[in-house]
C-alpha positions, 0 to 999 in steps of 0.5 A, a space after each residue: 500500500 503506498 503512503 499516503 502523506 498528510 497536510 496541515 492547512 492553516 487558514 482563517 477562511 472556512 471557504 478556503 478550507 474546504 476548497 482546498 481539502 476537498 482538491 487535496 483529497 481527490 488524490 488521496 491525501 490526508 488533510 488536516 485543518 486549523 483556522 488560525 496560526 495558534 491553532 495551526 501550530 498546536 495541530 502540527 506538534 501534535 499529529 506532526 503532518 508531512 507538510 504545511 500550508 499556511 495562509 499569511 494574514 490570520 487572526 490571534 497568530 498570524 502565518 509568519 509568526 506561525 512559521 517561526 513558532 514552528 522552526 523553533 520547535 525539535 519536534 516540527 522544524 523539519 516539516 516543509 512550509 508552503 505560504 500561501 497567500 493573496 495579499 502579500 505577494 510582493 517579493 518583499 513579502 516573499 523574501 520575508 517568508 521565506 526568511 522565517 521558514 517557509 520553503 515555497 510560496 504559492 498565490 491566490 486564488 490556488 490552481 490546483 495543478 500548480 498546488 500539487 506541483 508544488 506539494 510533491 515537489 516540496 515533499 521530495 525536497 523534504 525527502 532528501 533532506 531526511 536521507 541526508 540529515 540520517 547520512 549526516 547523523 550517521 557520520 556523526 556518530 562515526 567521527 564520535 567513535 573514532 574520536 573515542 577510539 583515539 582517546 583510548 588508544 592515546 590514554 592506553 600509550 599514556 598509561 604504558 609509557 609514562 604512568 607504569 613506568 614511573 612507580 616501576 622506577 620508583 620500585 627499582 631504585 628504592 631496592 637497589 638503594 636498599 641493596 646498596 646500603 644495607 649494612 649502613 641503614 638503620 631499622 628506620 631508615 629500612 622500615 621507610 624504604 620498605 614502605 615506599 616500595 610496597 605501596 608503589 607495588 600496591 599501586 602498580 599492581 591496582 593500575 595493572 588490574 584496572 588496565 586489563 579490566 579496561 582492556 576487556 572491557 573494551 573488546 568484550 571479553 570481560 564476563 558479566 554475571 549480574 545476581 542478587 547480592 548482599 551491599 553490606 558484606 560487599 562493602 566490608 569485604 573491599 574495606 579491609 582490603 582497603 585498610 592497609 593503603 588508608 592506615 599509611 595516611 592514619 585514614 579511617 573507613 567507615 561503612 555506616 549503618 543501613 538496613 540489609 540492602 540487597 542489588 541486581 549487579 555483577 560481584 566482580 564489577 561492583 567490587 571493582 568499582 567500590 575499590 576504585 571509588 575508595 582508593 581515590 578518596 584516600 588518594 584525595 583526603 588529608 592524613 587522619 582523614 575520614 571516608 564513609 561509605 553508605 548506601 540508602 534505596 531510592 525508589 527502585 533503585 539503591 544509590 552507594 556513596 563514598 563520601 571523604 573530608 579531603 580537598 575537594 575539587 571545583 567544577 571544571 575537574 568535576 566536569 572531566 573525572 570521568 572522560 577520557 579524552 581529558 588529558 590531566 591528572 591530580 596528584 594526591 595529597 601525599 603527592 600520590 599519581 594516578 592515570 584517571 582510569 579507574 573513575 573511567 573505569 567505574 563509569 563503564 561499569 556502573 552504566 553495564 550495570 544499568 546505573 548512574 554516577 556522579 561526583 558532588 564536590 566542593 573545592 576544599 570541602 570534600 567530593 561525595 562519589 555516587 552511584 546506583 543499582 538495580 534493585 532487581 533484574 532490569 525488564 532487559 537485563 
């Protein structure tokens, strides 16, 4: 069956009206009326037409106004306008009309062979530009990969070059000064040397994990098992793994009181989300610093939060945590470097998870990380 294209004619004269849908039905087209441009202008953003004629001169809005509401409008700028009119017929008139929107322009009183020229010329030109705009938005989102594609590429080659190079050197040196110098170090000395290499080998081996975490992530290799699972012993569980870098700046952990809270989510992901979450708050808070983790069920969602009383951060860094095309990184506190794939890292999982992430953070009050979860399996899960 061939598509039958509906019109929105907007004219204040009843006479016209009906003369023209009568025309426009004879070959099958499906009409639709409106007595004036406020009314006119309702109808297409309901019913959302193939085409519009629109008269000039109405009452309450008239056709030009009408146009301009309509260009304005997401749902109604690309529909093609044909003024129609017996007055205004000088080529001021037409370039005004043109002007606001209107693609053709046809004079009164109408022949109906000029009209229906008109018409399938102005429903293939609309047509065309329908094809190109999808072409277009198809480019679009071709470039946007590529661009995402590099970005990654480039944060991969940063990573491997720069970020586990340095605690590498870090690691290397430190040892080869402890073998140097044994016999000449005191206890202390020894005991600080020790420290620095095994939190720099804590922190590589978290980079590494988070590396080829993002690696599968990226070519759909990692598993995904979503199940019920139990928040508050999930939690306790990353805490104490957590301890040991939050005691070297005396940070304490707090996993304050809720109810027995279960979620929809995959165990591994979770955890690596929760670690990441936590292990940036205590690269972000002072010595003798708190975090609290906390969870609440939000309707039918639960929303995790890691909240510390650290630096802080203002608007501009808020805005590029989680890209990863930003090309910055902070140093902690005690001077701690990090790569920012772990919160990309996060973002990816939350969302394959089915939930939102978001920071909220003053600078120099403390930054809020949250998250939620399915409470239970999503309908496309």
């Amino acid at each position: 069956m061939m598509y039958k294209a509906t019109i929105l004619v907007i004219d204040d004269e009843q006479r016209f009206l009906d003369i023209i849908t009568n025309t426009l039905k004879s070959f099958d087209y499906k009409v639709i009326q409106a007595l004036n441009g406020e009314m006119g202008v309702m109808v297409a953003r309901k019913f959302i037409p193939d085409i519009i004629i629109c008269d000039w001169e109405m009452p309450v809005m008239n056709g030009i106004d009408a146009i301009k509401n309509l260009k304005q409008d997401d749902l109604t700028k690309d529909i093609p306008i044909i003024m129609a009119t017996g007055v205004m017929t000088s080529p001021e008139n037409l370039n005004t009309a043109l002007t606001a929107g209107a693609i053709d322009y046809i004079r009164k009183p109408i022949d109906p062979i000029e009209l229906l020229a008109r018409i399938n010329s102005s429903l293939k030109l609309a047509k065309s530009y329908t094809e190109i705009k999808q072409k277009n938005n198809k480019i679009t989102e071709q470039i946007e990969k590529l661009r995402l594609l590099n970005a990654t590429k480039d944060k991969f080659f940063t990573i491997i070059s720069h970020d586990l190079r340095s605690p590498f050197n870090s690691i290397l040196g430190f040892s080869e000064l402890l073998i140097e110098n044994v016999k000449e170090l005191d206890i202390a000395e020894t005991e600080n040397y020790l420290e620095i290499i095994s939190s720099s080998a804590k922190n590589t081996l978290v980079l590494l994990d988070n590396l080829l975490n993002w690696a599968k992530s990226q070519t759909g290799q990692i598993n995904f098992n979503p199940k019920k699972l139990n928040l508050s012993s999930i939690i306790q569980e990353i805490i104490e793994k957590s301890n040991s870098m939050a005691k070297i700046k005396d940070i304490s952990l707090n996993q304050m009181k809720s109810d027995e809270i279960e979620a929809y989510a995959d165990e591994n992901m979770l955890m690596i989300v929760l670690r990441n979450l936590i292990s940036n708050a205590i690269k972000f808070t002072e010595t003798g610093g708190n975090i609290n983790i906390s969870v609440i069920s939000v309707e039918n969602q639960v929303e995790i939060s890691i909240s510390d009383d650290g630096v802080g951060m203002n608007d501009e860094t808020r805005k590029q945590l989680f890209d990863i095309s930003a090309d910055k990184t902070t140093k902690g506190t005690a001077n701690e470097k990090g790569s920012g794939l772990g919160l990309i890292l996060c973002k990816e999982f939350v969302e394959k998870l089915g939930g939102n992430i978001w920071v909220e953070s003053e600078l120099g009050k403390g930054s809020d990380f949250k998250f939620t979860l399915p409470l239970s399996k999503l309908l496309n899960g």
